[in-house]
N, C-alpha and C positions, 0 to 999 in steps of 0.2 A: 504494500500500500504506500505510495507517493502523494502525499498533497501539497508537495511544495506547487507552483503555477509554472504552466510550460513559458516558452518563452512567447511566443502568440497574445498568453493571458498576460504577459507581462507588460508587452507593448500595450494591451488593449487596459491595460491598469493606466499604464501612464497617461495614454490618451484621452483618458477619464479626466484624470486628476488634473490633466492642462486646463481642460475644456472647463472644469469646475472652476479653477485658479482664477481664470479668463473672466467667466459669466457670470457668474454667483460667488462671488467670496464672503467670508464670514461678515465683513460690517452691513454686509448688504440683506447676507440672509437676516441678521439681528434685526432691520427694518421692516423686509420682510413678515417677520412675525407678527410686529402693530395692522397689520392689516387683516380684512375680514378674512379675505382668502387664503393667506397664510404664503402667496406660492407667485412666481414668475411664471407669466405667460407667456412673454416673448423667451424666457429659459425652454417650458416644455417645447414650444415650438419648433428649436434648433434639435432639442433632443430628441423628435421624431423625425426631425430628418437626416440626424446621424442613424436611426434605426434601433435607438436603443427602447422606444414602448416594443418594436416587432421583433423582442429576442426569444421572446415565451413564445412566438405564433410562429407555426408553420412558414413555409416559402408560399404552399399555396392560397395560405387566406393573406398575405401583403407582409410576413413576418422572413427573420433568418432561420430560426428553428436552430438555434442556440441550445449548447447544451445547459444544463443547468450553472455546472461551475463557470463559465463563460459568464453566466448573468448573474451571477456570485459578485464576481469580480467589478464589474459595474456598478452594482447596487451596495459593495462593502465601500467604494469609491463614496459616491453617493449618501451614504449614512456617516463618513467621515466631516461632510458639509458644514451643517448634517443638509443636504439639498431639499428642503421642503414639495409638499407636490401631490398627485394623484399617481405617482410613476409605480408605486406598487401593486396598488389598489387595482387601478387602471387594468397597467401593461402586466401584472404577473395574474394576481390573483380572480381578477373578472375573466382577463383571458386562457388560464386554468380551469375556471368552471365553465365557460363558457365550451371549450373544448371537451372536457368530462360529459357538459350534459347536455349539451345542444345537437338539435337533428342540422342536417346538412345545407337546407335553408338560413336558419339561424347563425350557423356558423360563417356563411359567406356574408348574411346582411352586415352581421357588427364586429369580429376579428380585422376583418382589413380597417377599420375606419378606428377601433382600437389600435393597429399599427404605426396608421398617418398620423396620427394625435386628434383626430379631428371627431372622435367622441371618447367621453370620461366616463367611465362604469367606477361604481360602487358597490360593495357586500355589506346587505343590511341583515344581520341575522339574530342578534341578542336582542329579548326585550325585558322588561320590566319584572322584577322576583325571580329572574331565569340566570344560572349561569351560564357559560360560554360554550354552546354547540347547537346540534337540530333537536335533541331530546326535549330544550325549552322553548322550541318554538309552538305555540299556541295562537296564531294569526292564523284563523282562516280563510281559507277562500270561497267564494259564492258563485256558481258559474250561471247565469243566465243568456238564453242564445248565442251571439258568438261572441260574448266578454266574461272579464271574472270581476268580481268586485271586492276591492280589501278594506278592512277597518283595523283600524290596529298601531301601537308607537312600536318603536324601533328605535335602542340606544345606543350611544360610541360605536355610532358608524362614520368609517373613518373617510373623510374627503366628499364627505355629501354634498358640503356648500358649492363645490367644484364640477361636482358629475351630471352628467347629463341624463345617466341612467342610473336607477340601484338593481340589483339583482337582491332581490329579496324573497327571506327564505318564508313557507304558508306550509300551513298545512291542510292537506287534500282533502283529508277523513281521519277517519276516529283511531283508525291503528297505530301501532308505532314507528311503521316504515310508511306513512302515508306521507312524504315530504315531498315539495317541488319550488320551486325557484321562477319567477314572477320579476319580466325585466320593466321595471317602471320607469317612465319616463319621469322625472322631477320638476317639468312645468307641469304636470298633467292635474286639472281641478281637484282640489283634495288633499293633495300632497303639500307641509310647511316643511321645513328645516330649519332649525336650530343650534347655532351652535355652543357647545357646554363650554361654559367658562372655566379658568381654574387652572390644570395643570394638565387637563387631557386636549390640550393643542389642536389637531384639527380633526374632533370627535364632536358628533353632532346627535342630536337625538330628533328624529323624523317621524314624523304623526301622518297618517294617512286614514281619512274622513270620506267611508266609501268613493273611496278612488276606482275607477273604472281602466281593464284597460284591455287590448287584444285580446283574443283566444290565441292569435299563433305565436304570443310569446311568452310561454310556460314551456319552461326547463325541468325534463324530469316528470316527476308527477307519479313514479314507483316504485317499488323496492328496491329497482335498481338505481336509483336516483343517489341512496345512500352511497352507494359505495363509489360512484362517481364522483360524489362533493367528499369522499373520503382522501380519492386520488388524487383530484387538485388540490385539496390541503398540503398533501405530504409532498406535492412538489410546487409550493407555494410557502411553506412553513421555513424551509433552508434559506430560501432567497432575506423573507425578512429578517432572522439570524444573521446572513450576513452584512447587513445594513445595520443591525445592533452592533458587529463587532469593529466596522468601521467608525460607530460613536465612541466604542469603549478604545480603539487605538488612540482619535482625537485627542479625549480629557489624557490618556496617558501621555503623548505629545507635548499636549497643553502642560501638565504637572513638572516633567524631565525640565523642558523650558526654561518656566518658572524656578525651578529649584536652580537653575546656574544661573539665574540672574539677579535674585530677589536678594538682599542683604539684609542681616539682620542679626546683633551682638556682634557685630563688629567683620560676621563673614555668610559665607551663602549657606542658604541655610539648606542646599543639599548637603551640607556637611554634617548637618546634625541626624543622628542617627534616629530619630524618631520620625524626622522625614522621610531617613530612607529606608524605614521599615514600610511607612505609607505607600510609597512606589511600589516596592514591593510585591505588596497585596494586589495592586493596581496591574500586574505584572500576572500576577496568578490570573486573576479572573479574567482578564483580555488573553492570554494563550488558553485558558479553558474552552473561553466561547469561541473563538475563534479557529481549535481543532475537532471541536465534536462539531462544528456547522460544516467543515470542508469533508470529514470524515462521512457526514451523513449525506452530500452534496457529490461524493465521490460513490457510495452505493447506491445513489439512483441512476445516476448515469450510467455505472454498469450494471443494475436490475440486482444487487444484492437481494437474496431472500432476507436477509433482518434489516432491511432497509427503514422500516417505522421505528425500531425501536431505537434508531441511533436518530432518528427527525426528534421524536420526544424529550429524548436525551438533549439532544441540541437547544432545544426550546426553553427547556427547563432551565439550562446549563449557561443562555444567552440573557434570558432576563433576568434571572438573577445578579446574573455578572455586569451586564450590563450598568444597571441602578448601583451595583457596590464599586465599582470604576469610577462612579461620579462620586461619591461618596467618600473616597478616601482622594477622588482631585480637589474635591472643596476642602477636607484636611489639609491640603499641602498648600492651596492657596488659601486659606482664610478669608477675609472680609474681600479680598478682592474680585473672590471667585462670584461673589451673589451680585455685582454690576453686571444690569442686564449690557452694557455695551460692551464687556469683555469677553462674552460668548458662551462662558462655562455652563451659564444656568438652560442654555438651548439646549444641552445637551442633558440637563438634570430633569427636564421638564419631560423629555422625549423619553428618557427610559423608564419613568414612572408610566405614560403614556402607553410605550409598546408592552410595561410588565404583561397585561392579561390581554393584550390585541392575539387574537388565535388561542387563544386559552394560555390560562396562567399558570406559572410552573405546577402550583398542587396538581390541577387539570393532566397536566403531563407527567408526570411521575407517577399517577396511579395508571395512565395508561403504558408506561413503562413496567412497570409492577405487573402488571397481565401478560403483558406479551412476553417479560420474562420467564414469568414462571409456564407460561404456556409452550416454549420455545423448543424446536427440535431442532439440534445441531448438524443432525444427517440433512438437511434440506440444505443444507449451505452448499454438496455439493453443486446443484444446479447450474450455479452461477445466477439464476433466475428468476424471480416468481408474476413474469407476466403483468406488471400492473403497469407499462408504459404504454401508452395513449397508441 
């Protein structure tokens, strides 16, 4: 097993990181932030016409068909910004389910135009009393003639105020595989957006007041459905891991810095050993997150059979690590670290933010706990277990 990056991903790191250097640098994204939409339009703009929304999408709906650690690398770029935006939402995670659960109609309508930039999808799936997955979705749907009709909130959904669509998750009927996916348009009568103030950044909670909308854009709708929104998870869940660990390399960046320049009792205070037990730490949980997400980004590209348990792993392993990387940057910088125009706190704000975006470590670790103990290691000969698209 190699995770170091070919040289390919190296260039394409660099060329990341120019293009960020260039477009979006940190004073900018800090502005940025005071704003409703949190995000550059003329930034995504450029960045669909380098190709980077069409790294998740096929060649034939308008995408490259990227493998995954390819769009690892970009989007850990990306998360180092930290580059604000719909660029996950969008281009990985709308276009993973999209792909999972859409017929072949569906798939040509909205993948290319997900490609070009030229529409913003959304996952609206948590609501209200519910934790993180389909188990609590309780929104149903009503189908009359050739519409459905939804009533229902829908919380921390992320990049609402932006998107043009949500895919949001209803349920069909009474069973508990009765789940489907409903792409709403967010001008359509009925539909508000809101967004949560506070420290969950561009998380929104969305009300829909008998909203009406096609019959042909229902994703899903049966049991099979589940295990499709299963599959774009688990290859949607690495990608934002790796945009966690390019925050937690930043504050680490940020801290190193700061400790060789900052003086204080007469010398820098990376000298003092309480600092540089802080790095330290800082040190740990950025190589944690950042080898269980290529680890697990490296068995779906080759169809690893324990390929879930090392995505959980990661998950778990990223948001934690994530929020403790800021945590001990704001240790090493003190009072300076909390000026919003020094940048630390974009990044404090974000990993509280992404802790429970896709379920939160508990969430993960009990589905790690299953799959291990359920695990057979003779399967590993394979090489395989068939869940690529």
């Amino acid at each position: 097993m190699d995770l170091s990056l070919t040289e390919t991903q190296q260039l394409l790191k660099s060329g990341v990181e120019d293009f960020i250097a260039r477009e979006s640098p940190r004073e900018a994204i800090v502005e940025l932030a005071r704003t409703e939409t949190g995000y550059s339009a003329d930034t995504w703009k450029k960045a669909a016409e380098i190709g980077w929304l069409g790294m998740a999408i096929p060649e034939n709906y308008g995408g490259s068909g990227s493998s995954l650690t390819d769009l690892a690398v970009v989007y850990e770029a990306l998360g180092y910004g930290p580059v604000p935006g719909p660029y996950f939402s969008s281009g990985v995670l709308s276009a993973h389910v999209l792909l999972a659960l859409g017929d072949e109609p569906q798939r040509s309508e909205y993948l290319p135009r997900i490609a070009s930039g030229e529409a913003i999808f959304a996952l609206a799936i948590t609501e209200p009393d519910w934790a993180w997955g389909v188990d609590g979705v309780q929104m149903h749907v009503h189908r009359g003639g050739n519409s459905y009709t939804i009533t229902g909130t829908k919380l921390f959904v992320y990049d609402a105020l932006t998107a043009d669509y949500l895919i949001t998750a209803v349920r069909t009927g009474d069973n508990p595989t009765d789940i489907g996916f409903l792409i709403v348009d967010t001008k359509a009568p009925g539909v508000s957006i809101r967004r949560i103030e506070g420290f969950f950044t561009s998380e929104c909670e969305v009300t829909f007041d008998n909203v009406k909308v096609p019959g042909d854009v229902l994703l899903g709708g049966s049991a099979a459905a589940l295990s499709g929104f299963e599959n774009a998870l688990r290859h949607s869940t690495p990608i934002l891991c790796a945009y966690k660990v390019g925050g937690a390399q930043a504050v680490y960046d940020m801290s190193v810095e700061y400790s060789r320049e900052r003086v204080q009792f007469g010398q820098l205070i990376g000298r003092f050993q309480h600092v540089q037990n802080h790095i330290v730490q800082l040190v740990n949980h950025l190589d944690s997150a950042r080898w269980t997400t290529y680890e697990a980004l490296w068995k779906i590209d080759d169809r690893k059979p324990d390929q879930d348990i090392s995505v959980h792993l990661a998950k778990a392993v990223t948001s934690e690590g994530f929020i403790q990387a800021t945590n001990y940057a704001h240790e090493v910088h003190a009072g300076v670290g909390v000026m919003r125009e020094y940048g630390l706190s974009l990044f404090t704000q974000l990993s509280r933010s992404l802790y429970h975006s896709l379920g939160d470590p508990k969430y993960h670790r009990r589905k790690l706990a299953d799959l291990v103990a359920d695990y057979d290691p003779s399967l590993a000969s394979d090489g395989s277990n068939g869940t690529g698209y």
